[in-house]
NUZA-495894 format. One line per field, with one value per atom (N, C-alpha, C): x negated, y, z; atom name; residue in one letter. Coordinates in steps of 0.2 Angstrom, whole numbers, always signed. Layout:
xx: (X/...) .
yy: (Y/...) .
zz: (Z/...) .
atom: (CA/...) .
type: (a/...) .
END
This chain:
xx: (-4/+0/-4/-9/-13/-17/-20/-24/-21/-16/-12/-13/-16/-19/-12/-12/-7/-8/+0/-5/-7/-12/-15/-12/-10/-6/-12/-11/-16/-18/-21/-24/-19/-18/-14/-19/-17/-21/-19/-25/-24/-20/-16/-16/-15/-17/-17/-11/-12/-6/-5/+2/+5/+5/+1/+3/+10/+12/+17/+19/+23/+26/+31/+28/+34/+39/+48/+52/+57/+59/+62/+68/+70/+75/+81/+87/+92/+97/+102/+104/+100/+100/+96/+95/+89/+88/+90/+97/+100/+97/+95/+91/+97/+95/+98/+98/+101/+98/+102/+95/+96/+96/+99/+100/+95/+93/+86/+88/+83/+86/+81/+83/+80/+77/+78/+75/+70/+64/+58/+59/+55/+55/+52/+56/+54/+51/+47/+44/+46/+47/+50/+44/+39/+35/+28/+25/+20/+15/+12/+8/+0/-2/-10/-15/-15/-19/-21/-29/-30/-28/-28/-23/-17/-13/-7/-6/+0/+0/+10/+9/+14/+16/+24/+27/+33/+31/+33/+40/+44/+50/+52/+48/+47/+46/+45/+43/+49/+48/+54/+50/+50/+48/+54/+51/+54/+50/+51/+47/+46/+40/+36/+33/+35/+27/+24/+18/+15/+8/+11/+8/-1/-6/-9/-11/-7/-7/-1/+1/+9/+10/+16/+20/+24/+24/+31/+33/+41/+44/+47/+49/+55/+55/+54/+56/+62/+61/+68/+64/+66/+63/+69/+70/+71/+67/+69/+66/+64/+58/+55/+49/+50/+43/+42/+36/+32/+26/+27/+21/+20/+18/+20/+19/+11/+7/+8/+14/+12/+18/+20/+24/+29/+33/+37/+43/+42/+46/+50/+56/+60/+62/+59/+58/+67/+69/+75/+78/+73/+74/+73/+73/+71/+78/+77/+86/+81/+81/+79/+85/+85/+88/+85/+82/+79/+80/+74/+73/+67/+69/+61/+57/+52/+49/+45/+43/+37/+37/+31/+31/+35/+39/+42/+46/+51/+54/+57/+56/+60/+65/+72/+75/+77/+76/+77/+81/+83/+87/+88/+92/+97/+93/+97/+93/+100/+97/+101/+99/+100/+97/+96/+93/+93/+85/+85/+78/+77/+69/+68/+60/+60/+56/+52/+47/+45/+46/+46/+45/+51/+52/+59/+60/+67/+70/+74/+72/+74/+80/+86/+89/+91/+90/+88/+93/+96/+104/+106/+103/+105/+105/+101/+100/+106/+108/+111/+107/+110/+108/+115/+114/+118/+117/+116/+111/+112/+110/+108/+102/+100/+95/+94/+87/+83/+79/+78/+72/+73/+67/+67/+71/+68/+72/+76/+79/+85/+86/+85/+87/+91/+98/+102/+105/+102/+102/+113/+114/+121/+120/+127/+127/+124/+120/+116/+123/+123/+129/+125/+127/+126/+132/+132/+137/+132/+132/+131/+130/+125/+125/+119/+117/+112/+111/+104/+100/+96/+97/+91/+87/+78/+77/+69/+69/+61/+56/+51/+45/+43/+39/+34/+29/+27/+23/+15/+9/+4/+2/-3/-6/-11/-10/-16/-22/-28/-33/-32/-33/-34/-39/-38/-45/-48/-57/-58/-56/-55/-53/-58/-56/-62/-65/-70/-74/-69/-69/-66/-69/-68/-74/-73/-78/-80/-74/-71/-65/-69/-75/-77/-76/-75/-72/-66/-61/-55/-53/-58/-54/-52/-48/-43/-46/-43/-46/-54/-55/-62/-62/-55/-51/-52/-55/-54/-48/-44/-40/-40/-41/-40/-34/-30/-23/-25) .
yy: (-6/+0/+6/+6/+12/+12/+9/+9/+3/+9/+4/+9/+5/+7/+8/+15/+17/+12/+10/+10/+18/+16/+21/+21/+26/+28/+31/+28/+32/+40/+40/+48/+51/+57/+59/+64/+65/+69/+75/+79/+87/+89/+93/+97/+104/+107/+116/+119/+122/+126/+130/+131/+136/+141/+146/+154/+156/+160/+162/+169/+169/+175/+180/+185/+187/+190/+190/+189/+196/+201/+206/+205/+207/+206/+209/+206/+209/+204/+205/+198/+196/+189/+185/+189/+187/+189/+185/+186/+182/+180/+177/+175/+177/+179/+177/+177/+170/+164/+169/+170/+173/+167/+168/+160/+164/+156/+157/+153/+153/+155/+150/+145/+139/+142/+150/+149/+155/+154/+158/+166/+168/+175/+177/+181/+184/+195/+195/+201/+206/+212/+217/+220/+219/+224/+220/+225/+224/+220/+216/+212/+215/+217/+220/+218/+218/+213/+214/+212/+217/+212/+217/+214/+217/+221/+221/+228/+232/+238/+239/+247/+250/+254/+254/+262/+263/+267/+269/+270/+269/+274/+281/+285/+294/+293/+289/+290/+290/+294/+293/+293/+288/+287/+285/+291/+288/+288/+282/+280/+272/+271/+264/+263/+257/+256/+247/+247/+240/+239/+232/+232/+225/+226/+219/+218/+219/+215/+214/+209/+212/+221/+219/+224/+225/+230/+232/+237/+237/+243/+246/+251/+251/+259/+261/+268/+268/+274/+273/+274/+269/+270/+270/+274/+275/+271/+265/+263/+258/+256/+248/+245/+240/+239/+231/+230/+225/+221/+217/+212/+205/+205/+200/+192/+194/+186/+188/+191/+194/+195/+198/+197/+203/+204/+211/+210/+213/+213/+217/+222/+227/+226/+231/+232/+232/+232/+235/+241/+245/+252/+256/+250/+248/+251/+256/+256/+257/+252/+252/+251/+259/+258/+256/+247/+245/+241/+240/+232/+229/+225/+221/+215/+215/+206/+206/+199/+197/+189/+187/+179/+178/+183/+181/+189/+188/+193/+192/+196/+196/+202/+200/+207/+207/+213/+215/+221/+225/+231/+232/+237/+237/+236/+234/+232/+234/+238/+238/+239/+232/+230/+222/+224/+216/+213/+206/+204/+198/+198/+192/+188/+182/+180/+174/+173/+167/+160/+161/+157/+157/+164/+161/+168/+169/+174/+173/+177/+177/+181/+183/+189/+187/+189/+188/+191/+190/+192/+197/+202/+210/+213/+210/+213/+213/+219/+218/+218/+216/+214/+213/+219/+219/+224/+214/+214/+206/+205/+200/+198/+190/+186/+179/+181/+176/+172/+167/+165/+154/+155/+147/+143/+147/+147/+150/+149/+156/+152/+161/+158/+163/+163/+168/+165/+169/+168/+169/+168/+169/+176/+178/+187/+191/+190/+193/+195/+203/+203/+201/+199/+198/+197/+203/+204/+201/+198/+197/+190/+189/+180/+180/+172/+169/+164/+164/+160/+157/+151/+147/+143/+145/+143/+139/+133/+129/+133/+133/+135/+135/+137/+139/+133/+127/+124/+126/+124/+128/+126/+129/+127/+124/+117/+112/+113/+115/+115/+110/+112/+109/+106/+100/+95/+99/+98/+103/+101/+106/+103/+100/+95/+91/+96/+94/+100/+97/+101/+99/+97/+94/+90/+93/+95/+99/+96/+100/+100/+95/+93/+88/+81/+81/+72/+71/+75/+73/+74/+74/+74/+67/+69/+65/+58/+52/+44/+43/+47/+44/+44/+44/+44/+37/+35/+27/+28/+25/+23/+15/+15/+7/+8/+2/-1/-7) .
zz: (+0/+0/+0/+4/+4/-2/-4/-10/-17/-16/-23/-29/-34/-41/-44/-47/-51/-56/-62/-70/-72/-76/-77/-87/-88/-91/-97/-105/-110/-111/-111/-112/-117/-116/-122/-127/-133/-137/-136/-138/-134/-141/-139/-146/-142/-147/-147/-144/-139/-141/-146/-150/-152/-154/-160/-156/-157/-152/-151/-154/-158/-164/-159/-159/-155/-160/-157/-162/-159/-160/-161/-158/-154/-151/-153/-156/-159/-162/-165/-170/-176/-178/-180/-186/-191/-196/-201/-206/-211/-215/-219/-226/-231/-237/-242/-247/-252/-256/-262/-267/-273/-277/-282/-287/-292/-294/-298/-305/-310/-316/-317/-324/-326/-333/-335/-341/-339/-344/-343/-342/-338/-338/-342/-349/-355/-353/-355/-356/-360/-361/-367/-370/-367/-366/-372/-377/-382/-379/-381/-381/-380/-378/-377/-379/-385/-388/-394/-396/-402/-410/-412/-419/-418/-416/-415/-415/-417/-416/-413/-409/-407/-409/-408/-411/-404/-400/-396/-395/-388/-389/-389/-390/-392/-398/-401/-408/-414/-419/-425/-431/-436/-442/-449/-453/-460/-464/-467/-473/-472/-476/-477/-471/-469/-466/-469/-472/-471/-468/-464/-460/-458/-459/-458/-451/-447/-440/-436/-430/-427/-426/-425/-427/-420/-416/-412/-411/-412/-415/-407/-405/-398/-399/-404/-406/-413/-417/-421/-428/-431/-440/-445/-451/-456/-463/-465/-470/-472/-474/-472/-471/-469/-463/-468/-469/-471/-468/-463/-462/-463/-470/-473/-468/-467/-463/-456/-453/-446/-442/-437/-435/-430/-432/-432/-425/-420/-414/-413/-414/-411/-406/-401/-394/-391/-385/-382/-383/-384/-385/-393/-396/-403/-410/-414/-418/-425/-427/-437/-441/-445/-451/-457/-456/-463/-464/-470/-474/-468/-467/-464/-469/-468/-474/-468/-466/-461/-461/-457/-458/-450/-448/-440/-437/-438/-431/-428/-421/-416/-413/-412/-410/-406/-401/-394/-395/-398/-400/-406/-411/-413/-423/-426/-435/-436/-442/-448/-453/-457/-462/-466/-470/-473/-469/-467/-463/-469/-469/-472/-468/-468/-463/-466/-467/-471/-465/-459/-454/-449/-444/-440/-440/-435/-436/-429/-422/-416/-415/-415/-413/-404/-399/-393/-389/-384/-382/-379/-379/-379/-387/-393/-401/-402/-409/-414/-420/-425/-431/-435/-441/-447/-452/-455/-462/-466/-469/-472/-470/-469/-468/-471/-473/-475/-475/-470/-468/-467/-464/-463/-459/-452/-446/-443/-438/-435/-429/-424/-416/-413/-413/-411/-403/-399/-392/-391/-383/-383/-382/-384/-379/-386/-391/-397/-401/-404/-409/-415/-420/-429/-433/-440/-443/-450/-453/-460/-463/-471/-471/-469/-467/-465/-473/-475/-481/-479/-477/-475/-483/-480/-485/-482/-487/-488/-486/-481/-481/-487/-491/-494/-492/-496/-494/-495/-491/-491/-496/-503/-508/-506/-511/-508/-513/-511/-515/-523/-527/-534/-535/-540/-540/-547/-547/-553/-559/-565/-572/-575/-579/-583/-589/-590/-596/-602/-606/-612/-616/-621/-626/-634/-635/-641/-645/-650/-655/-660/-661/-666/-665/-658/-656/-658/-658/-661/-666/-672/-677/-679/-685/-687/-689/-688/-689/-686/-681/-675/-669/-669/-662/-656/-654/-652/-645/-645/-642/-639/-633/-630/-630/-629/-627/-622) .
atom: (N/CA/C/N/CA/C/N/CA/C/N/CA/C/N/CA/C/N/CA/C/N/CA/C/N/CA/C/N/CA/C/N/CA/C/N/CA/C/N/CA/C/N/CA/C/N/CA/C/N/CA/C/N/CA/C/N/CA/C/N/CA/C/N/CA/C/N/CA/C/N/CA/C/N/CA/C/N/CA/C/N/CA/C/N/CA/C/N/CA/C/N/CA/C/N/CA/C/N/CA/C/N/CA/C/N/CA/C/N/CA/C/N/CA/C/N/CA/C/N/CA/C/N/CA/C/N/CA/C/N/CA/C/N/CA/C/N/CA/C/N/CA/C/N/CA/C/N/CA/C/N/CA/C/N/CA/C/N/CA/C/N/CA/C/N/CA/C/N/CA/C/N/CA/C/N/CA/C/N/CA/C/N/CA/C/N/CA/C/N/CA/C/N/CA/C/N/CA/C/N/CA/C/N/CA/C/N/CA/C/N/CA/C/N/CA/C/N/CA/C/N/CA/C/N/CA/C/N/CA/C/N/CA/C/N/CA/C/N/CA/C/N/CA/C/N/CA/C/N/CA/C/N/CA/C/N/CA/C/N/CA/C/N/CA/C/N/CA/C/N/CA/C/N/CA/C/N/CA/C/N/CA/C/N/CA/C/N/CA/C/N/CA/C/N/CA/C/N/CA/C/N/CA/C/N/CA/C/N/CA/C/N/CA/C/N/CA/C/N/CA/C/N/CA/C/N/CA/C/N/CA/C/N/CA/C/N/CA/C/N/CA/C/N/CA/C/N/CA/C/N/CA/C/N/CA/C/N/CA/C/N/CA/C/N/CA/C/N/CA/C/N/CA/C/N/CA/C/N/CA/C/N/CA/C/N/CA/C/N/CA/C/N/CA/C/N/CA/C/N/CA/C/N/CA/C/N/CA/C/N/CA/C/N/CA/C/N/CA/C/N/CA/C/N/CA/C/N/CA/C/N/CA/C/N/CA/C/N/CA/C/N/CA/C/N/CA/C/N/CA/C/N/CA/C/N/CA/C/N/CA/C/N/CA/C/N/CA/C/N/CA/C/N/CA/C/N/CA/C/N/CA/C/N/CA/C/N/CA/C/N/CA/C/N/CA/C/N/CA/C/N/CA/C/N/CA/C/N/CA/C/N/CA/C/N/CA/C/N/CA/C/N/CA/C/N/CA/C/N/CA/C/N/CA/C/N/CA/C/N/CA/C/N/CA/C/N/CA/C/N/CA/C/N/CA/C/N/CA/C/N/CA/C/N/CA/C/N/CA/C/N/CA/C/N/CA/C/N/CA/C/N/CA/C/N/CA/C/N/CA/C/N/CA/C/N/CA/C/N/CA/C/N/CA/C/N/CA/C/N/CA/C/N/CA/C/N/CA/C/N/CA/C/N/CA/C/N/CA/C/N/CA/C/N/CA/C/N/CA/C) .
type: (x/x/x/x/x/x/x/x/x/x/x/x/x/x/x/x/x/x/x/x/x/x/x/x/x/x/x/x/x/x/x/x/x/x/x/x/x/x/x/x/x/x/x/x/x/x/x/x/x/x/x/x/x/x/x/x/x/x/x/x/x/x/x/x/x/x/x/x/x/x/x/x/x/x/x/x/x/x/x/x/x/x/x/x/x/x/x/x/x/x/x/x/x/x/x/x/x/x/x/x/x/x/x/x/x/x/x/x/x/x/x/x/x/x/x/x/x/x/x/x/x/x/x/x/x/x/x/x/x/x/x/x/x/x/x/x/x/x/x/x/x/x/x/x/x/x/x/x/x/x/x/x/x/x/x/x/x/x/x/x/x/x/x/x/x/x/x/x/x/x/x/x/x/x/x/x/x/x/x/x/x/x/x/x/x/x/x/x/x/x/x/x/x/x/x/x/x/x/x/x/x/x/x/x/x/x/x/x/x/x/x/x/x/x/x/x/x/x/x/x/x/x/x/x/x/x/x/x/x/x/x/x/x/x/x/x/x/x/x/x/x/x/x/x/x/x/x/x/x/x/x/x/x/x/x/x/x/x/x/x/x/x/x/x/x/x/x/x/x/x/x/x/x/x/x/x/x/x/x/x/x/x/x/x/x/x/x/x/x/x/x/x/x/x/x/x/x/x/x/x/x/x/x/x/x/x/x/x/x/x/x/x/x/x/x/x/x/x/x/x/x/x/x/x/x/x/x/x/x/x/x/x/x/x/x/x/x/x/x/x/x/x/x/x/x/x/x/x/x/x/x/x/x/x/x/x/x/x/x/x/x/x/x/x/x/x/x/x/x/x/x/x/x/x/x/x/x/x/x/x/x/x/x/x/x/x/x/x/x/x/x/x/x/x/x/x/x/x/x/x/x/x/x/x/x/x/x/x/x/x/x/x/x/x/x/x/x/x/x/x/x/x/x/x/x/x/x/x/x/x/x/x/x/x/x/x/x/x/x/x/x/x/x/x/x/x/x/x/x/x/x/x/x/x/x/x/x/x/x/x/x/x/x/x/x/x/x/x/x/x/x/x/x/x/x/x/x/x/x/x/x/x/x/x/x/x/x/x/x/x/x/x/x/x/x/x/x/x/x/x/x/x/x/x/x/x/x/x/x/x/x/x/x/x/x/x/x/x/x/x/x/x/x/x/x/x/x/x/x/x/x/x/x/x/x/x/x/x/x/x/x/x/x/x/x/x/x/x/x) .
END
């Protein structure tokens, strides 16, 4: 009785205390649950990147423009725009009264006009577009207005290099009756 052996009970693992947050006294702090969106977060904004040229939204152009690098329009044009191998954007803030030609455009503000596209042709769901269209492709978001016809048409296959031509052979081989023909 006097020297009764406890069990002796395993070591526990130390663990840390805690630090302790101290918490503002008052009623509770609500969270609140934003719904999140399963399609990408798209940019309005030009591409920074060299090759590529801006026309701002303070800017008013009439006439021609062609163009040999991308294109972004988000000011207001009169007339028509040409990039042939390249790619033509109209911005949000974007209003063209033209013809567009490019190998790609995109619309984020207002066309009017005929578009022609050698590849694809976006109208995105704040655009309008009314005009005619040309192109390979088309991706007319929901919400996007378009008034006119769509022409879908074959890529342009790339040209495949040509095998070289054979020399010609002197106009004395062929004359008449010394022709050898195998069969």
């Amino acid at each position: 009785m006097w020297n009764k052996r406890r069990d002796e009970e395993p070591p526990k693992p130390y663990v840390p205390p805690q630090a302790q947050i101290p918490v503002a006294p008052g009623p509770e702090a609500k969270k609140e649950i934003t719904p999140v969106s399963s399609m990408p977060v798209r940019t309005h904004e030009p591409e920074n990147r060299s090759g590529s040229a801006a026309i701002g939204k303070a800017v008013k152009i009439v006439g021609q423009i062609f163009s040999k690098e991308d294109l972004y329009v988000d000011g207001d044009l009169e007339g028509t725009v040409e990039a042939l191998d390249h790619k033509v954007t109209i911005g949000p803030n974007g209003t063209l009264h033209a013809g567009i030609k490019a190998r790609e455009v995109v619309a984020l503000g207002s066309v009017q006009g005929n578009v022609e596209a050698t590849d694809k042709i976006e109208i995105r769901k704040d655009a309008k577009l009314v005009g005619d269209i040309k192109t390979a492709r088309i991706i007319i978001e929901d919400g996007a207005y378009f008034k006119g016809s769509i022409d879908i048409v074959k890529p342009e296959p790339k040209a495949a290099p040509r095998p070289p031509m054979p020399v010609a052979a002197s106009p004395a081989a062929f004359s008449a009756g010394t022709a050898d023909v195998k069969r």
